[in-house]
C-alpha positions as CSV (number, residue, x, y, z in Angstrom):
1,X,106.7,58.4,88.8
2,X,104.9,60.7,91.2
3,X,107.4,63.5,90.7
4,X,108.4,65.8,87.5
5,X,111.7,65.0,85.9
6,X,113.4,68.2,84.3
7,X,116.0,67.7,82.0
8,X,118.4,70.6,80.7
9,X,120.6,71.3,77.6
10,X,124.1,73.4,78.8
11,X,125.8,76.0,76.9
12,X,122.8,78.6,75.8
13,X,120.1,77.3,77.8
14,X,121.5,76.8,81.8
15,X,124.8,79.0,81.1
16,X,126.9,80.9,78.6
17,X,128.9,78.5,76.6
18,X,132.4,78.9,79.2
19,X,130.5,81.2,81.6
20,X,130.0,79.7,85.1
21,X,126.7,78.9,86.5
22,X,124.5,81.8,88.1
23,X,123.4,81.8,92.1
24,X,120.4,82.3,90.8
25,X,120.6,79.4,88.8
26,X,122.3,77.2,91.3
27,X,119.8,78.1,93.7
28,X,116.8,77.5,91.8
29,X,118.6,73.6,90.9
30,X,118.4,73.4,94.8
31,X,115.3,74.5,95.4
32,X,113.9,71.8,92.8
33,X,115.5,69.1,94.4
34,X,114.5,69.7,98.0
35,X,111.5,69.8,96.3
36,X,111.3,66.1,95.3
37,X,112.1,67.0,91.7
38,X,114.3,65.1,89.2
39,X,117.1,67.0,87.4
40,X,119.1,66.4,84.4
41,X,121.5,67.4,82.2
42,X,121.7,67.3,77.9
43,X,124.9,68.0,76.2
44,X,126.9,67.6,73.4
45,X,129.9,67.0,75.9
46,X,130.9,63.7,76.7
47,X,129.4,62.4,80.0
48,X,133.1,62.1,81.4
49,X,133.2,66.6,80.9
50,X,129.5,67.0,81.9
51,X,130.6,65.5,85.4
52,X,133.2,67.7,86.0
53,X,131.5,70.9,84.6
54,X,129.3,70.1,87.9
55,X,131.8,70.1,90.1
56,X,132.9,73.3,88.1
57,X,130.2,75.1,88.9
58,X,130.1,74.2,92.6
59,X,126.7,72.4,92.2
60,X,126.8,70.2,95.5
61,X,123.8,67.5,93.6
62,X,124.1,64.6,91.2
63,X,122.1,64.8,88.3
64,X,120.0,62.0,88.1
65,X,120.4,61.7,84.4
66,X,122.7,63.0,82.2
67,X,122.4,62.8,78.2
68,X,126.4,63.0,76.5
69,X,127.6,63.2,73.0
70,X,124.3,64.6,72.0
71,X,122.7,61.9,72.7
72,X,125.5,58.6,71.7
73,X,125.3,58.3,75.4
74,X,123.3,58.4,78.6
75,X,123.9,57.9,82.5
76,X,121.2,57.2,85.1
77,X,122.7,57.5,88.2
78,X,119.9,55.6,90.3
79,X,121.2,52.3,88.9
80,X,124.8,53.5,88.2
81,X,124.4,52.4,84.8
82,X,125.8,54.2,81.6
83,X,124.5,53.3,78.1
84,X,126.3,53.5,74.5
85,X,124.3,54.7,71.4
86,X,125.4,54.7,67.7
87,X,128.5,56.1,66.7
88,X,129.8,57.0,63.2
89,X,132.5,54.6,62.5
90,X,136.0,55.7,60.8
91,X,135.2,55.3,57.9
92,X,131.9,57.8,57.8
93,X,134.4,60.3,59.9
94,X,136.6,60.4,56.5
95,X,133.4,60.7,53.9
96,X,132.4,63.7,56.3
97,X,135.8,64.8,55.8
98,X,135.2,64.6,51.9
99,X,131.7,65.9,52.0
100,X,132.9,68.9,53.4
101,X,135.6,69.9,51.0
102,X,133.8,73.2,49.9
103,X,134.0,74.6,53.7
104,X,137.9,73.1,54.6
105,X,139.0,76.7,54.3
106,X,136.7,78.5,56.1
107,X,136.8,76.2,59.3
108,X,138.1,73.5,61.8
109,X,137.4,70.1,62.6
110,X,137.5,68.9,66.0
111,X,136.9,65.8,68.1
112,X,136.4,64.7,71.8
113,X,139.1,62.0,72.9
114,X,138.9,60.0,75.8
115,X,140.3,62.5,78.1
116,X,139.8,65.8,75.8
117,X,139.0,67.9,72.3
118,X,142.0,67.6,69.5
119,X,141.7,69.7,66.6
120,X,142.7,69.5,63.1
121,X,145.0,72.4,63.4
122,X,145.8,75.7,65.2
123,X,146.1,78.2,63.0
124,X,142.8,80.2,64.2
125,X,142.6,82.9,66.9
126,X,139.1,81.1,68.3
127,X,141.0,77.5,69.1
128,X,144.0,79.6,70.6
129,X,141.1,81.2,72.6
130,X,139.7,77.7,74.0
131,X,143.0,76.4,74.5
132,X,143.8,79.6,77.0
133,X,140.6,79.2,78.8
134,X,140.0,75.4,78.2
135,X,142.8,74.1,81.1
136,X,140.2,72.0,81.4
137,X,140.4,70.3,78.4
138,X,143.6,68.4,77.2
139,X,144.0,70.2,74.0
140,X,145.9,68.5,71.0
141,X,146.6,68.9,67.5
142,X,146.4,66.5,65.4
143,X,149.8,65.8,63.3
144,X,148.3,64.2,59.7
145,X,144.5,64.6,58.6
146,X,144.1,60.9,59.0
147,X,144.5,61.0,62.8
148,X,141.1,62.6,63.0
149,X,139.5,59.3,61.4
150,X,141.7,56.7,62.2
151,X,139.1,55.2,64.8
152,X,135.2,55.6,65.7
153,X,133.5,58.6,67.3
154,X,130.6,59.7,68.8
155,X,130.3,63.0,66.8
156,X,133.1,64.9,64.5
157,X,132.9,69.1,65.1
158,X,133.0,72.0,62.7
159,X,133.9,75.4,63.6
160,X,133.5,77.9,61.4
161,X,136.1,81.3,61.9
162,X,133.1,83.6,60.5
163,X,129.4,83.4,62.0
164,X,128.4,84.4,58.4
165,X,129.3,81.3,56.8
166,X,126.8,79.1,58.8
167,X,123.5,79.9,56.7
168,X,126.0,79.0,53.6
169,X,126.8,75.7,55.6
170,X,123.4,75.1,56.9
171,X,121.9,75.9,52.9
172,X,124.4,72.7,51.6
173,X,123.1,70.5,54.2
174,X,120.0,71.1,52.9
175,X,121.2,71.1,48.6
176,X,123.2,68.0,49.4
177,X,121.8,65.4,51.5
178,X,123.7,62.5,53.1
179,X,122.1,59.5,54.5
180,X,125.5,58.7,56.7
181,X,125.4,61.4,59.1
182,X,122.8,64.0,60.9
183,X,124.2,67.5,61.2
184,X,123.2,69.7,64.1
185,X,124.2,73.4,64.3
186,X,125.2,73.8,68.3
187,X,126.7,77.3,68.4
188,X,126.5,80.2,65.6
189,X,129.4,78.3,64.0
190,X,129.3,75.2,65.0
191,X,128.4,72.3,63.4
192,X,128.1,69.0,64.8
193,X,128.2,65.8,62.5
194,X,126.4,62.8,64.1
195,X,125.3,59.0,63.5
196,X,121.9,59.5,61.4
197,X,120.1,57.2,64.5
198,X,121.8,58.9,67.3
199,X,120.4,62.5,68.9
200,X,119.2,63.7,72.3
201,X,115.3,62.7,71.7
202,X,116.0,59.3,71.0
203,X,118.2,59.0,74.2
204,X,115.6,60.5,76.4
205,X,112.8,58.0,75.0
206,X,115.1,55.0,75.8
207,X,115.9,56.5,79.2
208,X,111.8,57.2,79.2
209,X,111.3,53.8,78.6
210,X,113.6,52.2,81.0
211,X,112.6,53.3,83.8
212,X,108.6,53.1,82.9
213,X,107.9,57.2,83.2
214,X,105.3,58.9,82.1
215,X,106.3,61.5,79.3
216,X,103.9,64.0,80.3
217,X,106.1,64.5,84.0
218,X,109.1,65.2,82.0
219,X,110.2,68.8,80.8
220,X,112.9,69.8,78.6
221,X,114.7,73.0,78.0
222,X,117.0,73.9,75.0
223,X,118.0,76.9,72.7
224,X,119.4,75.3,69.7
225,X,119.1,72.8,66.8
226,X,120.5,69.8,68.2
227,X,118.0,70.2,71.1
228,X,115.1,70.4,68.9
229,X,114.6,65.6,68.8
230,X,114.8,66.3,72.6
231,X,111.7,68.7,73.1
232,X,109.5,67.1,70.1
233,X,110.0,64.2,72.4
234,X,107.8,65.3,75.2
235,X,104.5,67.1,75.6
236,X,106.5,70.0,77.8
237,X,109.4,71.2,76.4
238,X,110.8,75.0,76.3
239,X,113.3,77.2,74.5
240,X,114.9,79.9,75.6
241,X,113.8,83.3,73.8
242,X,117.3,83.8,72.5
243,X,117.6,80.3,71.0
244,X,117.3,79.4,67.3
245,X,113.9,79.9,65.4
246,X,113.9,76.2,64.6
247,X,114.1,75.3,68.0
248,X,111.6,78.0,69.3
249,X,108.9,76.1,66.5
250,X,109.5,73.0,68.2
251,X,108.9,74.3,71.7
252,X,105.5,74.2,73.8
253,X,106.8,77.4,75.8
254,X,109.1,80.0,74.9
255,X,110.9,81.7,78.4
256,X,110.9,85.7,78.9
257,X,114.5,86.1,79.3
258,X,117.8,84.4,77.5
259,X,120.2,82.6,78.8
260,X,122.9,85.5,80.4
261,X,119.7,87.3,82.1
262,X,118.8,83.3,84.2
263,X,116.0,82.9,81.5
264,X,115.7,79.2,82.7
265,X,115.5,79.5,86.2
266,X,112.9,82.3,86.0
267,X,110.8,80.4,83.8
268,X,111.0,77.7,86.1
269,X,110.4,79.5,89.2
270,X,107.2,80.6,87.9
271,X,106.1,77.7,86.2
272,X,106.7,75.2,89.4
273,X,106.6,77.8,91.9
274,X,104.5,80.4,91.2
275,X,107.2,83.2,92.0
């Protein structure tokens, strides 16, 4: 390979989840491609949304690789090629549905569509809050349950309304075991309900492997659970100091400063550039 490939999850690890990018950020994404270094991007967004969060943030580069979905999907953009990963089918959508019948009052699902997010209802002040800022989503409601798993998905999304239901959450996850899904806790109160197969680690070792790199030139970066396959996956792999504890275990390197205060592009500044 010759040159270090650095791959990056989004929201909580390059910026505040609907916070634009930093200079200092921008700048240092610059400075590691004039540099000869490969750069890409991890997300639970869909590839379609991590493209235009790009052009968003006024980045004038394109990633080389890009990770969607959390991992159902992957882009290299050398060969222009896009690869598909396991999805949970319809069916699995509505036993997730069932499973989670103890937390249907304390929360939201939601769903990525082809061109947007629909949620299962609006009746809470955070969804009216995405929709306000979120122009640049199309934002529906769904009009019956059953439009929510009437079809295949990458990934089905829970929102709780309180931050202090997601150790209550996280603790049945644990009591009651599934072998049809993988859940991944994104934000405070978010969880994210997956194909058991499909995650960000196991996209980056197919991507690994297709293009014949050596895992000890590639770094990844992260701050919460559903990065955690991702940085197992590689001998150097970071968190950023205000991420989850689970994910900070996994991690090689822990960075000085969170996300709002550039912790990522100082850590890399002085880890490739000595600055």
């Amino acid at each position: 390979m010759g040159k270090k490939l650095l791959v990056c999850d989004i929201d909580g690890t390059l910026v505040k989840t609907a916070s634009p990018m930093s200079e200092l950020t921008k700048s240092t994404i610059y400075r590691l491609k004039d540099e000869g270094y490969l750069f890409g991007l991890a997300s639970g967004r869909p590839l379609f949304q991590i493209k235009r969060n790009v052009k968003e943030w006024g980045l004038d580069i394109t990633p080389d690789f890009l990770i969607g979905m959390n991992g159902a999907e992957y882009r290299d953009e050398e060969t222009d090629t896009e690869v598909t990963l396991g999805v949970l089918s319809a069916e699995d959508i509505k036993r997730i549905f069932d499973y989670m019948h103890e937390f249907r009052d304390k929360g939201t699902f939601s769903e990525y569509t082809d061109t947007g997010i629909m949620f299962e209802r609006d009746d809470d002040i955070m969804l009216r809050a995405l929709k306000k800022y979120g122009a640049k989503e199309d934002v529906t409601f769904c009009e019956k349950e059953e439009d929510m798993y009437s079809r295949p998905n990458a990934k089905i999304m829970f929102r709780l309304y309180s931050f202090d239901d997601m150790p209550l959450l996280e603790q049945y996850l644990i009591d009651h075991p599934a072998d049809f899904f993988t859940g991944y806790k994104t934000q405070g109160n978010l969880m994210e309900f997956m194909h058991p197969d499909t995650n960000k680690g196991d996209a980056l070792k197919a991507y690994i492997k297709m293009k014949n790199y050596d895992p000890n030139d590639i770094w990844t970066f992260g701050d919460m659970t559903n990065d955690n396959t991702m940085l197992a996956a590689v001998p150097n792999s970071v968190c950023l100091c205000d991420g989850s504890d689970d994910t900070k275990a996994v991690a090689k390197y822990i960075t000085d400063y969170g996300c709002a205060d550039d912790g990522w592009a100082k850590f890399v500044l002085k880890t490739f550039f000595n600055e």
